[in-house]
CHARMM-style PDB file with segment names, atoms N, HN, CA, C and O in Angstrom:
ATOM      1  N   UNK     1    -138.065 -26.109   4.446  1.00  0.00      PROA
ATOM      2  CA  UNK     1    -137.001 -27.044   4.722  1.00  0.00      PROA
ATOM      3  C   UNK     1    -137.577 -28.236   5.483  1.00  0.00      PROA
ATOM      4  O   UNK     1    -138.393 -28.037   6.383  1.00  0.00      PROA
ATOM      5  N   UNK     2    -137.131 -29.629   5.113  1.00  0.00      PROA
ATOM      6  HN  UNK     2    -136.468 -29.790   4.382  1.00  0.00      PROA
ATOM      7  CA  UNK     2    -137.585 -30.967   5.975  1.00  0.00      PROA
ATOM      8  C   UNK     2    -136.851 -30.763   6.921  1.00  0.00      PROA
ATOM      9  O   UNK     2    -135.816 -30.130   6.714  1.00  0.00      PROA
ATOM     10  N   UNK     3    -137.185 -31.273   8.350  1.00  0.00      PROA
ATOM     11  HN  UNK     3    -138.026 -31.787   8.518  1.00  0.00      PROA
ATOM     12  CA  UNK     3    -136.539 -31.796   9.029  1.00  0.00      PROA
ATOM     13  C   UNK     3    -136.138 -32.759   9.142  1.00  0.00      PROA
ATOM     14  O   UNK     3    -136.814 -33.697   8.720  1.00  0.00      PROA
ATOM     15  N   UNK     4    -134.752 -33.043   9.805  1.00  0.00      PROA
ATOM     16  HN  UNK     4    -134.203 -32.281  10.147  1.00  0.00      PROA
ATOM     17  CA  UNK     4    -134.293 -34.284   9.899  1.00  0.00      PROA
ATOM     18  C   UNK     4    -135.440 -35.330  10.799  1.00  0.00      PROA
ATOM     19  O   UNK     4    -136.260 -35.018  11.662  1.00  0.00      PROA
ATOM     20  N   UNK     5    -135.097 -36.710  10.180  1.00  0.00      PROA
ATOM     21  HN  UNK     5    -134.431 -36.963   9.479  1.00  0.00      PROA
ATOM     22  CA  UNK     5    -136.404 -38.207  10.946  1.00  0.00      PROA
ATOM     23  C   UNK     5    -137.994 -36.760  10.076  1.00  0.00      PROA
ATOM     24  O   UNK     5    -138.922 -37.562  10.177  1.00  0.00      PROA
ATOM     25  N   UNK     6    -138.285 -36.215   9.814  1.00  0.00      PROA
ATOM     26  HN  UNK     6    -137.531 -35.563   9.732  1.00  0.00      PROA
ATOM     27  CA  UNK     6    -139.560 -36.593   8.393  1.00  0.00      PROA
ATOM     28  C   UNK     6    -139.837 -36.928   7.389  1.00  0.00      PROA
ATOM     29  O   UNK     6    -139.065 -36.305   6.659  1.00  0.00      PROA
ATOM     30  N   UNK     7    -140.359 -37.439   6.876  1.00  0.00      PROA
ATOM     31  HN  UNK     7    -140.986 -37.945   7.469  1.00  0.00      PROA
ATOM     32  CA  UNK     7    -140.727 -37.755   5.790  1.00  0.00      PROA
ATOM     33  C   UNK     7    -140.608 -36.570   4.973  1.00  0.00      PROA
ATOM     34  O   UNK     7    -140.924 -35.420   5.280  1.00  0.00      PROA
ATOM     35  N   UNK     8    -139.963 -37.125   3.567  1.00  0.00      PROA
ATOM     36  HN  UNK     8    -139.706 -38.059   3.318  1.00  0.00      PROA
ATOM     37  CA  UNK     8    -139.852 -36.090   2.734  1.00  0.00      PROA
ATOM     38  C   UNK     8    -140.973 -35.831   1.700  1.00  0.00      PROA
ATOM     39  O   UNK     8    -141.508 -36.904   1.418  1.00  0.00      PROA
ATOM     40  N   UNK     9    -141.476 -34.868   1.085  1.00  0.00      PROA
ATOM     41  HN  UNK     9    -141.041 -33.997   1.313  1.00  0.00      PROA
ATOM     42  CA  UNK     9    -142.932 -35.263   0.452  1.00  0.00      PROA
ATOM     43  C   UNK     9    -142.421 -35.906  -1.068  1.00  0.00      PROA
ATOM     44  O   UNK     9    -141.229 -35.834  -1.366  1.00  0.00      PROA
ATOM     45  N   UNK    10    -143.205 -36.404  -1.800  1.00  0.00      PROA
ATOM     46  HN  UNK    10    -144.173 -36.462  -1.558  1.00  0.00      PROA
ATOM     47  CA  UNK    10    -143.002 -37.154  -2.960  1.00  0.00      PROA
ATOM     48  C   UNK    10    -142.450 -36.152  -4.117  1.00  0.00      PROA
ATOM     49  O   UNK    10    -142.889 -35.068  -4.502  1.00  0.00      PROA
ATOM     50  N   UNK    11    -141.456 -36.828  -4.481  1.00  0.00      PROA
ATOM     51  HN  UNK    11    -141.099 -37.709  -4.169  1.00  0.00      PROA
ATOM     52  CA  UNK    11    -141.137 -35.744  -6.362  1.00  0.00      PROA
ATOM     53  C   UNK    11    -140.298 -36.786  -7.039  1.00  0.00      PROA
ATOM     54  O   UNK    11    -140.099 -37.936  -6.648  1.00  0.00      PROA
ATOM     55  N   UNK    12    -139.954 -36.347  -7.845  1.00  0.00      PROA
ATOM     56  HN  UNK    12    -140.116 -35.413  -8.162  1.00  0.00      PROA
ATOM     57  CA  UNK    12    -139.523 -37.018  -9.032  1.00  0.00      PROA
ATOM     58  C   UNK    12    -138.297 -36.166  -9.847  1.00  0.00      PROA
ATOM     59  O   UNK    12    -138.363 -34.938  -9.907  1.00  0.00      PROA
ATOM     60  N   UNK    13    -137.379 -36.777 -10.354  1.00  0.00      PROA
ATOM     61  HN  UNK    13    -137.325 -37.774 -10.305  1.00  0.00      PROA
ATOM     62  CA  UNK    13    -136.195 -36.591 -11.291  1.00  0.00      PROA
ATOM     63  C   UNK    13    -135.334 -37.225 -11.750  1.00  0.00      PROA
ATOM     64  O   UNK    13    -134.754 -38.122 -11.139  1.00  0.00      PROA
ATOM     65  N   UNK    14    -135.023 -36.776 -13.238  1.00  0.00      PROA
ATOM     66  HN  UNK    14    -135.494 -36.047 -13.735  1.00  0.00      PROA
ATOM     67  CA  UNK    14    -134.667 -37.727 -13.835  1.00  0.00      PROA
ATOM     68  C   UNK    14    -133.377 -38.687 -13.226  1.00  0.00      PROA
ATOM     69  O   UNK    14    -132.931 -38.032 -12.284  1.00  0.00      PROA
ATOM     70  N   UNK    15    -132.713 -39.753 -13.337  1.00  0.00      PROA
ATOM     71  HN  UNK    15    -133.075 -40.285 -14.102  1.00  0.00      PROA
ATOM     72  CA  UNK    15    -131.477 -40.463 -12.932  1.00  0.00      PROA
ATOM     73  C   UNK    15    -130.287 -39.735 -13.803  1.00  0.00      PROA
ATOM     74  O   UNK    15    -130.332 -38.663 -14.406  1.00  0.00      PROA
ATOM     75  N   UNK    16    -129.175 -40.703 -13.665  1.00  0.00      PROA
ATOM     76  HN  UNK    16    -129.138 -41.574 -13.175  1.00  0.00      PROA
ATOM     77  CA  UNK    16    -128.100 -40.305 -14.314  1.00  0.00      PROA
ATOM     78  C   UNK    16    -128.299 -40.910 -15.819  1.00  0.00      PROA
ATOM     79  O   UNK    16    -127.434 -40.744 -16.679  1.00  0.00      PROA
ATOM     80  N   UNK    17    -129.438 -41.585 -16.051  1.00  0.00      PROA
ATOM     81  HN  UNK    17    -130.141 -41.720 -15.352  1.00  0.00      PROA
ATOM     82  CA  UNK    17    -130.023 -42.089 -17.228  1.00  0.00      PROA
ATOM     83  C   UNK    17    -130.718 -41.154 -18.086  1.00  0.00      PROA
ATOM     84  O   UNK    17    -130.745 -41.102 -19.315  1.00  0.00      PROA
ATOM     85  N   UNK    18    -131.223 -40.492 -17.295  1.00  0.00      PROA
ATOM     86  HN  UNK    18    -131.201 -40.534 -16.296  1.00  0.00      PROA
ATOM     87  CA  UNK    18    -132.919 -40.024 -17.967  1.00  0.00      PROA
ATOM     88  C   UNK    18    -133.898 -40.600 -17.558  1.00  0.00      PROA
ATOM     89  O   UNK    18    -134.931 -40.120 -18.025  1.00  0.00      PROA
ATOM     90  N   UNK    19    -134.077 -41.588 -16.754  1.00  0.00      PROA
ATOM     91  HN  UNK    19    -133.237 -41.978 -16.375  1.00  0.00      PROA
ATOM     92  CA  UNK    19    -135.148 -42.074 -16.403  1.00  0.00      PROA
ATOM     93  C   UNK    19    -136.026 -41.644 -15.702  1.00  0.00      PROA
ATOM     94  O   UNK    19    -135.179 -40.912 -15.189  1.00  0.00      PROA
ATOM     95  N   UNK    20    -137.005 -41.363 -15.124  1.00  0.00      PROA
ATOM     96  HN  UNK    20    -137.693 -41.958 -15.541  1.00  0.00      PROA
ATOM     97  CA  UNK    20    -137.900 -40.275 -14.455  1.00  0.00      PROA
ATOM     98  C   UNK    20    -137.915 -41.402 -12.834  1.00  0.00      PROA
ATOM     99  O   UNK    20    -138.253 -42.580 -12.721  1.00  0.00      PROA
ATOM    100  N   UNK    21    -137.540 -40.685 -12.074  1.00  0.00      PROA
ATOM    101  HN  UNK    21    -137.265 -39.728 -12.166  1.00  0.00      PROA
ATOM    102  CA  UNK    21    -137.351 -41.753 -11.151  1.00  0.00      PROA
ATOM    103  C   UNK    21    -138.054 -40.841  -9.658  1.00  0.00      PROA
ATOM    104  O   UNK    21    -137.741 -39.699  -9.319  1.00  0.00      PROA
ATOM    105  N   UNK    22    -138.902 -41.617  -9.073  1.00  0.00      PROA
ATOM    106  HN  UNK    22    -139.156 -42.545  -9.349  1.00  0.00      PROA
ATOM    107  CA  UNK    22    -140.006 -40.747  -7.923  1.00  0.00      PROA
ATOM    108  C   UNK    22    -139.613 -41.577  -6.657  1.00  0.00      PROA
ATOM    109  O   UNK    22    -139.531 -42.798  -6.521  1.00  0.00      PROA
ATOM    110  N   UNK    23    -139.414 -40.654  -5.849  1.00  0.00      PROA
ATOM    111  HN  UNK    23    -139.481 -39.663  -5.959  1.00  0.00      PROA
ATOM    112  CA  UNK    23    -139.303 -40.980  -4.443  1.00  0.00      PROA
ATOM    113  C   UNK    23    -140.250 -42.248  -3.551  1.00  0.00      PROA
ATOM    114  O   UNK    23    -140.061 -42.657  -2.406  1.00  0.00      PROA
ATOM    115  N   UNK    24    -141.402 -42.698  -4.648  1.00  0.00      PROA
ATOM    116  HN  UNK    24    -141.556 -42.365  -5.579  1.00  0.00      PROA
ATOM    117  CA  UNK    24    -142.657 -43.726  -3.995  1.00  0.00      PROA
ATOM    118  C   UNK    24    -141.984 -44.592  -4.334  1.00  0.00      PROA
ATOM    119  O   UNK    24    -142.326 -45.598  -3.712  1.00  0.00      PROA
ATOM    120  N   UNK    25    -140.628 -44.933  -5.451  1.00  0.00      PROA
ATOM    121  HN  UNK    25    -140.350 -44.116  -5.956  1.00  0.00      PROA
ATOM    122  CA  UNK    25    -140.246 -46.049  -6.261  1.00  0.00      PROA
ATOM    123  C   UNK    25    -139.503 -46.511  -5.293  1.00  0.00      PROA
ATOM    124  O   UNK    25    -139.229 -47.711  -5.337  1.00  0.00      PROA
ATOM    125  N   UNK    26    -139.143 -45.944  -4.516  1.00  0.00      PROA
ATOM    126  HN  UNK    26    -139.365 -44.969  -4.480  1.00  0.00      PROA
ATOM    127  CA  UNK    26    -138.127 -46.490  -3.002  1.00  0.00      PROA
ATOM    128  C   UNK    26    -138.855 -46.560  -1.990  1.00  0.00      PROA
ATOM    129  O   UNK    26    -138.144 -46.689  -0.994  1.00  0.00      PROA
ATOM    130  N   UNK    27    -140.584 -46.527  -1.600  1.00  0.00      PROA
ATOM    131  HN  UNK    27    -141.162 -46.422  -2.409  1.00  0.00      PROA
ATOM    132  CA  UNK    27    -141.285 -46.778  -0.660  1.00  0.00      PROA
ATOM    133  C   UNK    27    -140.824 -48.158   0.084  1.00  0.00      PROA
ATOM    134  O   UNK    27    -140.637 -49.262  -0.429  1.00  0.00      PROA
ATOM    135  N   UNK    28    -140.729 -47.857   1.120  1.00  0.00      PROA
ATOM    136  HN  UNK    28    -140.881 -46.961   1.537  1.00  0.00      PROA
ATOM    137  CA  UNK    28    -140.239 -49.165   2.287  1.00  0.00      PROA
ATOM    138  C   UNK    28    -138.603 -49.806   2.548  1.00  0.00      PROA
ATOM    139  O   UNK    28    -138.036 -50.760   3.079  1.00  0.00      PROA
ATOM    140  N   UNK    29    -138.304 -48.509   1.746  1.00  0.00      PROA
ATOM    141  HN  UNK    29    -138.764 -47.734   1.315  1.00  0.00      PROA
ATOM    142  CA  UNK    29    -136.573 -48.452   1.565  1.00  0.00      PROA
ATOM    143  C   UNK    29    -135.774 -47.302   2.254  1.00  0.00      PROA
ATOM    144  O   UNK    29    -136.263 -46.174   2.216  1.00  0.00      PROA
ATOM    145  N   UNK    30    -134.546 -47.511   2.899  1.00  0.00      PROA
ATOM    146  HN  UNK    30    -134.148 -48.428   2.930  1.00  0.00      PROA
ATOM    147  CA  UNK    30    -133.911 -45.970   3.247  1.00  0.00      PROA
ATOM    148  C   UNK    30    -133.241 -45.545   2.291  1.00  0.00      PROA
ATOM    149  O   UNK    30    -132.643 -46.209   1.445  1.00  0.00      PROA
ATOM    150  N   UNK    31    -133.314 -44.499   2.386  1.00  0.00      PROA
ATOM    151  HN  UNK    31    -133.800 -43.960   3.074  1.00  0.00      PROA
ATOM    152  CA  UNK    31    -132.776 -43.476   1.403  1.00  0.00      PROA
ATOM    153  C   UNK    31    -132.518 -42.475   1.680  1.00  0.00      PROA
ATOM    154  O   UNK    31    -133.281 -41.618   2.125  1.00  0.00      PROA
ATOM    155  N   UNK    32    -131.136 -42.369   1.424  1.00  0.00      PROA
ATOM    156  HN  UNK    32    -130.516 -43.066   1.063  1.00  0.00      PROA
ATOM    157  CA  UNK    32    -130.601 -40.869   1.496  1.00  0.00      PROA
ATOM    158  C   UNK    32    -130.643 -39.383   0.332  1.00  0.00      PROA
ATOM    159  O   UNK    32    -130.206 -39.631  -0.791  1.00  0.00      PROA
ATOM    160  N   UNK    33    -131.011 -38.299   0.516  1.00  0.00      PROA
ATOM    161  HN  UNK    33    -131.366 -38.098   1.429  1.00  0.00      PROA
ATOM    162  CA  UNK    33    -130.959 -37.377  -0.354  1.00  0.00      PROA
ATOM    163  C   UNK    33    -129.841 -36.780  -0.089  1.00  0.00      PROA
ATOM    164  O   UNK    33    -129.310 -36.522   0.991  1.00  0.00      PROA
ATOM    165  N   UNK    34    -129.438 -36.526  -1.448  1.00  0.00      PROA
ATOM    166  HN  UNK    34    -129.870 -36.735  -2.326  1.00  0.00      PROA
ATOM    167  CA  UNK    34    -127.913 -35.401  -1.075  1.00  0.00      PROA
ATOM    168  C   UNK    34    -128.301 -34.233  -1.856  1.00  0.00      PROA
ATOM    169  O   UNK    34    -128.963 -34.651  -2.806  1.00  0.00      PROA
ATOM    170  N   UNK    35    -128.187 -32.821  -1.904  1.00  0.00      PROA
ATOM    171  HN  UNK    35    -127.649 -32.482  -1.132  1.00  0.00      PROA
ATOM    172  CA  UNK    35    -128.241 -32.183  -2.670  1.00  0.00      PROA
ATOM    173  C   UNK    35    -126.883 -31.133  -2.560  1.00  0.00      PROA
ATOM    174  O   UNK    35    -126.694 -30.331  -1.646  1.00  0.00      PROA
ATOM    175  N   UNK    36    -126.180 -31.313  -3.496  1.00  0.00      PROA
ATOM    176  HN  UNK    36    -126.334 -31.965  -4.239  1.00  0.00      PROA
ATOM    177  CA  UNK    36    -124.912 -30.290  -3.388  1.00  0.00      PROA
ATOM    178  C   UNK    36    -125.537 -28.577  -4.370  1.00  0.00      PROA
ATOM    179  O   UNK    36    -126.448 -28.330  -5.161  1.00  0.00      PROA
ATOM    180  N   UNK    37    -124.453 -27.794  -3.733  1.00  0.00      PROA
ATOM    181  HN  UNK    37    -123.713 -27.994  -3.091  1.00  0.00      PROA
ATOM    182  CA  UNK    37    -124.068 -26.521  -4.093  1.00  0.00      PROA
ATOM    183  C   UNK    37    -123.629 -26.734  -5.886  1.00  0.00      PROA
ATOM    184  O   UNK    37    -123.106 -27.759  -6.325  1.00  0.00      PROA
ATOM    185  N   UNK    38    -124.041 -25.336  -6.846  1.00  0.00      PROA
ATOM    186  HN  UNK    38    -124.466 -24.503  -6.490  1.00  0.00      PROA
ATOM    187  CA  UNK    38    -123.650 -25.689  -8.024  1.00  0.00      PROA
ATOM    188  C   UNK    38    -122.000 -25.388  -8.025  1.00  0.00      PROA
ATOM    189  O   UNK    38    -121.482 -24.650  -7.187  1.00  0.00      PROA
ATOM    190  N   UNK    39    -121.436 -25.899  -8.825  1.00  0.00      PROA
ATOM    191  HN  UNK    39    -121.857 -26.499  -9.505  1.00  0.00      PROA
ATOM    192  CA  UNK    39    -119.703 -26.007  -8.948  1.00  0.00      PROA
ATOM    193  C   UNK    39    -119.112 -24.689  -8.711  1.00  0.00      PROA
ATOM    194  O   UNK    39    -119.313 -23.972  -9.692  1.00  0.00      PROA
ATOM    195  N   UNK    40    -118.441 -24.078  -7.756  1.00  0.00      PROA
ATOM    196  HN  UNK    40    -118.278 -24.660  -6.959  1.00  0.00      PROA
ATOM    197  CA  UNK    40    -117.378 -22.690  -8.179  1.00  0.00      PROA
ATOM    198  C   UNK    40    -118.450 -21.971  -6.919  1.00  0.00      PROA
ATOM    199  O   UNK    40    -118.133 -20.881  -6.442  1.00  0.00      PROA
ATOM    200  N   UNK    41    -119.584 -22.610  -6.500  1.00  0.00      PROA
ATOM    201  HN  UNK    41    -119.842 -23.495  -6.887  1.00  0.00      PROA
ATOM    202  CA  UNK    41    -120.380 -21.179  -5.651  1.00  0.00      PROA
ATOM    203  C   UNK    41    -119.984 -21.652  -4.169  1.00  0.00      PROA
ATOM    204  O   UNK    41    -119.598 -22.820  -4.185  1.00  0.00      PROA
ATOM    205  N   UNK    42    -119.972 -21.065  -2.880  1.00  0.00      PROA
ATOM    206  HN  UNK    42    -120.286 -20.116  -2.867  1.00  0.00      PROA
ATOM    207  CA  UNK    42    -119.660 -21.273  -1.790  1.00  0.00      PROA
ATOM    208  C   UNK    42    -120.879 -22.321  -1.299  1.00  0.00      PROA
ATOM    209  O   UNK    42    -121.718 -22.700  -2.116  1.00  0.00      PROA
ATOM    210  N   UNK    43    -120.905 -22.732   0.022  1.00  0.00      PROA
ATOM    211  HN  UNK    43    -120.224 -22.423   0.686  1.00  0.00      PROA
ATOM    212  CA  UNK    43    -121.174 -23.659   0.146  1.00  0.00      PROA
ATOM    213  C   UNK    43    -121.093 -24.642   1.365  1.00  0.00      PROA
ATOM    214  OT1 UNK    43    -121.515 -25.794   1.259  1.00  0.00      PROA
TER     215      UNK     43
END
């Protein structure tokens, strides 16, 4: 698990496009990650 204020390490996934989109492509930018629970599971 990251901690909150570290750096997250580099990966990549696709957009709501398909586009292959990597965490370096936002270097010098803030950015938030969200990751939700899959639909119907607790949470």
């Amino acid at each position: 698990m990251v901690k909150e204020g570290t750096k997250a390490p580099d990966f990549s996934l696709p957009d709501q496009d398909e586009v292959e989109r990597s965490l370096k492509d936002f270097d010098g930018s803030r950015v938030v990650i969200f990751f939700y629970p899959k639909a119907s599971t607790g949470g």
